[in-house]
C-alpha positions, 0 to 999 in steps of 0.5 A, spaced: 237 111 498 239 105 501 246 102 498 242 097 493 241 101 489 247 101 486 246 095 482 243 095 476 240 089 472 243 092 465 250 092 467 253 085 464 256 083 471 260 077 470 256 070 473 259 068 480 258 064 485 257 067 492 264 067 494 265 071 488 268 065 483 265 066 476 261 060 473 261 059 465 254 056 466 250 057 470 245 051 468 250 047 468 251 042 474 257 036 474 256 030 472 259 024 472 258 022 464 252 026 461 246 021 466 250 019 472 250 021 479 251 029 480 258 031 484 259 034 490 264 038 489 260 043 485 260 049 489 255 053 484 250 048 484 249 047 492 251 054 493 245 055 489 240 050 492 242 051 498 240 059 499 233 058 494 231 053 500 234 059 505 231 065 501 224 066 504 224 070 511 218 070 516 212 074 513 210 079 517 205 077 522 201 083 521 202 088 515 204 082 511 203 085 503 205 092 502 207 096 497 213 102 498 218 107 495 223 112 497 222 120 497 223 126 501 221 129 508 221 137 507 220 142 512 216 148 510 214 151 516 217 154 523 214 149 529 221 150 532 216 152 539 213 144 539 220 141 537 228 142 539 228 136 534 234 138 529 230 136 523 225 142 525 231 148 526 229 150 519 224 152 515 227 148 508 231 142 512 230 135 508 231 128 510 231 122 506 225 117 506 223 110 505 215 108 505 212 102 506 204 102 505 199 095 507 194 092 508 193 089 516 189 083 517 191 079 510 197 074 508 203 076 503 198 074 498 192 077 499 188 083 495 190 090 495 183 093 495 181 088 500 176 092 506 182 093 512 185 099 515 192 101 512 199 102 515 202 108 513 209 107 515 215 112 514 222 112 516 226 119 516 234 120 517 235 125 520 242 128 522 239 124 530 237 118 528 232 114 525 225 117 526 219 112 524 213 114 523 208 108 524 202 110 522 194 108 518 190 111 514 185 112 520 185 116 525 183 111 531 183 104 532 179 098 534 182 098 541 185 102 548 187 096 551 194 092 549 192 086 552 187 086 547 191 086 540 194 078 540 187 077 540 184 081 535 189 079 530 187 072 531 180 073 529 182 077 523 185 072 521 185 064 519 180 058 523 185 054 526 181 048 524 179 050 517 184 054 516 178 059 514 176 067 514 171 066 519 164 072 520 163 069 525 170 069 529 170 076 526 164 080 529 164 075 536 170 079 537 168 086 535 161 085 539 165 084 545 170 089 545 164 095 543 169 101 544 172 098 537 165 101 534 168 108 531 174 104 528 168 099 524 165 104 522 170 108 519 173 101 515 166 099 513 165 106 509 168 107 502 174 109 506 175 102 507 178 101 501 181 106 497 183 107 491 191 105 491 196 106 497 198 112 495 191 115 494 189 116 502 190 120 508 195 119 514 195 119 522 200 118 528 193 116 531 197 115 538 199 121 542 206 123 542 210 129 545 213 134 542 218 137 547 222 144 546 229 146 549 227 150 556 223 142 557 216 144 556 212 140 552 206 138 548 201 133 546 202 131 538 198 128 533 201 127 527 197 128 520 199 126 512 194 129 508 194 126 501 194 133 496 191 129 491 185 127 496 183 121 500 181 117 494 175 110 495 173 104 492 166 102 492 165 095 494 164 092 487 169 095 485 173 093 490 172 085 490 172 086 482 180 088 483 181 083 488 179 078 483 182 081 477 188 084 479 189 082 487 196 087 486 192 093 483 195 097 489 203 095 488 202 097 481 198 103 480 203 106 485 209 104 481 207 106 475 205 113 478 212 114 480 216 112 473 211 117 470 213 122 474 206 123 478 210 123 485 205 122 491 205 127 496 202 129 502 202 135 507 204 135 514 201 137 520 200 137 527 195 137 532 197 140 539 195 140 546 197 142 553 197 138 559 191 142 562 188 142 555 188 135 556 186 134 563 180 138 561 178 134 554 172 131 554 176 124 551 183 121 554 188 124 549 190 116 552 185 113 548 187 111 541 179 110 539 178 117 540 180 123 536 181 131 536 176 135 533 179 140 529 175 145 531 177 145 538 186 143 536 187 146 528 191 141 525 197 146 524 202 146 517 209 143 518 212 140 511 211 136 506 212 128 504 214 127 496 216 120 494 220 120 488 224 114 487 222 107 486 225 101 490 231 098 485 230 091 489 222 090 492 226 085 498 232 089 499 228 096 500 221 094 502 221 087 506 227 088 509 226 094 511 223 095 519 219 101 522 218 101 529 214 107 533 221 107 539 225 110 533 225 117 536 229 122 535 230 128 541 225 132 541 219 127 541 216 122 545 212 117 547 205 117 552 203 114 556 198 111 550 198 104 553 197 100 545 203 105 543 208 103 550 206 096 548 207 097 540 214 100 542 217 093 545 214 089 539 215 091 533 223 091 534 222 084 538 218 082 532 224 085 527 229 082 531 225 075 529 223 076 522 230 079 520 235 078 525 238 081 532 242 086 528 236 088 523 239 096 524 245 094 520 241 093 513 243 098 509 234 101 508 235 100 515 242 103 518 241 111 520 246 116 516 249 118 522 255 114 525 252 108 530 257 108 536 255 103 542 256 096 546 253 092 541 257 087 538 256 080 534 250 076 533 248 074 526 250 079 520 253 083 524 256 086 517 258 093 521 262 091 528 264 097 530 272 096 529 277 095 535 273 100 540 271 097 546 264 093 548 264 097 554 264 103 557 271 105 556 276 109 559 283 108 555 278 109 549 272 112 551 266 114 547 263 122 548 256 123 551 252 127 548 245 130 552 238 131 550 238 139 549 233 139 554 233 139 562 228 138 567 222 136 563 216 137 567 213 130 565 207 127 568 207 124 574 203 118 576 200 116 582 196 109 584 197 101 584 199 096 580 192 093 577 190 088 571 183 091 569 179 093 563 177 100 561 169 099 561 165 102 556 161 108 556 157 113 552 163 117 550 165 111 546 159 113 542 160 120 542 164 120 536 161 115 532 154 118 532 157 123 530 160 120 523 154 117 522 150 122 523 154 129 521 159 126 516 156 121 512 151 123 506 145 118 504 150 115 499 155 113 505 150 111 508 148 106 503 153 104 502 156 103 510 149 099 510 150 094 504 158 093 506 157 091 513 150 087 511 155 084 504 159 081 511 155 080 517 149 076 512 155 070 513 155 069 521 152 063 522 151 065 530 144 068 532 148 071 539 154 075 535 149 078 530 145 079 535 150 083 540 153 087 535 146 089 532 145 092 539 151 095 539 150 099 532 143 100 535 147 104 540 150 108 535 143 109 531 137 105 531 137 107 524 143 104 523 141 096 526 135 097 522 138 098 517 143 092 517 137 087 520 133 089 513 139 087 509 140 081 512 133 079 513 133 079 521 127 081 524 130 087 527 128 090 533 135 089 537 135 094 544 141 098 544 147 096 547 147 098 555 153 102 557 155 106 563 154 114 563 159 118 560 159 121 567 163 114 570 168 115 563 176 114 567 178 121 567 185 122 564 189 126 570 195 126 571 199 131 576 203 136 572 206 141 577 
């Protein structure tokens, strides 16, 4: 666990100053006579004011509030024939781990039980490195296109002229972007708001690659299944929560832990060849798509456990920084265009909020030794002694090899273009199939009145319009049922979208 936890609140320190200078009253701050003018000379006093106007660090853009804790990873079964990743080389092999769950859209101050998807976001230290598993709690999202997350972000949040949430703002841009229409039915039903952080499922939701010693390599999904099961709210509850304890989440979590109800999930693993990809009906690309687990079984792999609160919520949750380019050998990335996009922002938002050596906070820093070219810049607390910033050859470093050579990996071939994936009825596919297969009359209910509860505030007839004819696109059933509950005349065409036919195929040269 990250080294803070060492300190104790109980262990009658004596007060000091920061340079280590102890102080008889820390109240106290000199004077000239008991009402006279305050001196500069007392160290403590503009020690202490001047950290208090310096102790705020930027809050997290996206994944702004959030709960976490510190356990273990555990692996319980043999997939050494995905992965030469070293964590993988034995059934029983642990690495410790730190968790940050939140929520998305929302400021630090906003609800737990809020309707918005949930980051999941966890940081195994392997004998290799950091391996960061930044995931949600869904298994898709709303878009494929990179370019398109600054935007969406914007609209979840504050009106730049009220300083307002705005419906409006909200569904003008789902109803643009109707790929985004799997996720929205997934944030819309009770799924939407579960019952506390550590009572909901798991998911990579981009595809990464597992790759073996003799370089071949697969396609991967990573999934965390609650042992407890995905637990809901239903939306009164929820907006009840929000009001009556907008922390719910943070403290049902923290309170399981100190009695000893240690949240656990069990790993698993989707897999696909290249030619089981070439052949999928959906590209394994898409992050608006998922894998039928009738046609890609979710294969076990270990066990998640989280049994140890933090000791300090800033030193061991806020600052800690997560971030989908913390690999290890024996995983990759694809070429997944919101994943590639993800691996250059989130160390670039890290290096912003926390600083350009945001690796040597001890939540952060790898159990292994770090050995580079790195040096200096802000806090730079681990400078790596007297070695040289350079490649040596009076003290050079050794070199180690990935354990694999020769990796067959995609080769693709075309042109540099700027465009927008088009929309298509494979878009439609998968949410038809919630809607009509998953959800029961219940769900259903409930997924109708969620969505009326919100969009009976958008002012613009245009927006409620489109997005109608884009849930008529799923089910007619379903722009009937929202038009009803708002008080909409309905009879909304469903939106017009290309053929599955002319859906981009994922091809990619293999040999």
């Amino acid at each position: 666990m990250p080294s803070q936890a060492v300190f104790n609140a109980k262990d009658g320190a004596t007060y000091t100053t920061s340079s280590g200078a102890p102080v008889g009253e820390p109240y106290a701050a000199e004077k000239i006579f008991p009402n006279g003018p305050l001196l500069l000379q007392d160290f403590h006093h503009i020690d202490l004011l001047a950290h208090f106007d310096r102790e705020r660090i930027p809050e997290r853009v996206v994944h702004a509030k959030g709960a976490g804790a510190h356990g273990y990873f555990e692996v319980t079964h043999d997939i050494s024939d995905l992965s030469c990743a070293a964590i993988f080389n034995a059934i029983g092999n642990r690495a410790k781990t730190t968790v940050r769950f939140s929520t998305v859209g929302g400021e630090s101050g906003s609800a737990d039980t809020a309707r918005d998807p949930r980051g999941f976001a966890v940081k195994l230290r392997t004998e290799e490195g950091n391996w960061d598993w930044v995931f949600n709690n869904t298994p898709v999202f709303f878009i494929r296109d990179p370019a398109k997350f600054p935007h969406f972000i914007h609209t979840q949040k504050r009106d730049p002229q009220t300083h307002l949430k705005d419906p409006d703002m909200f569904w003008d841009y789902l109803s643009q972007n109707p790929e985004s229409i799997h996720q929205v039915m997934i944030l819309f039903s009770d799924r939407g708001t579960p019952d506390g952080y550590h009572k909901m499922h798991g998911y990579s939701g981009h595809t990464f690659k597992f790759v073996n010693k003799d370089g071949s390599w697969h396609y991967v999904q990573i999934h965390l299944r609650n042992d407890g099961g995905f637990k809901t709210l239903d939306d009164k509850t929820a907006g009840e929560l929000s009001g009556s304890n907008p922390d719910y989440g943070i403290q049902s979590m923290f309170e399981d832990i100190e009695k000893g109800n240690f949240p656990s999930w069990s790993v698993y693993v989707q897999t696909m060849t290249p030619e089981q990809a070439e052949k999928f009906r959906y590209s394994v690309l898409d992050l608006t798509k998922i894998w039928p687990h009738s046609e890609f079984p979710l294969r076990p792999v270990g066990k998640l456990v989280f049994n140890e609160n933090a000791q300090n919520y800033f030193a061991e949750i806020e600052q800690a920084a997560f971030s989908p380019s913390h690999l290890v050998p024996g995983v990759e990335a694809s070429a997944d265009p919101v994943l590639q996009s993800r691996l250059f922002s989130y160390p670039d938002t890290h290096r912003h909020r926390l600083g350009t050596n945001y690796q040597q906070l001890p939540v952060n820093s790898p159990i292994v030794p770090i050995a580079n070219f790195q040096r200096d810049g802000a806090m730079a607390f681990n400078n790596q002694g007297n070695r040289p910033n350079y490649q040596s050859s009076i003290l050079p470093l050794s070199y180690k090899p990935k354990a694999y050579k020769d990796v067959k990996h995609e080769q693709f071939l075309g042109h540099a273009l700027a465009d927008l994936t088009f929309i298509t009825e494979l878009d439609f596919e998968q949410p038809r199939a919630l809607w009509q297969k998953v959800f029961d009359d219940t769900a259903k209910a409930h997924f109708i009145s969620n969505v009326a509860g919100h969009m009976k505030n958008v002012k613009s007839k245009v927006v409620l319009e489109r997005q109608l004819s884009v849930f008529a696109a799923v089910d007619p059933a379903i722009s009937e049922g929202i038009s009803k509950a708002i008080g909409h005349p309905g009879g909304v065409a469903p939106l017009k979208v290309k053929p599955a036919s002319e859906a981009i195929r994922f091809k990619v040269n293999n040999s």
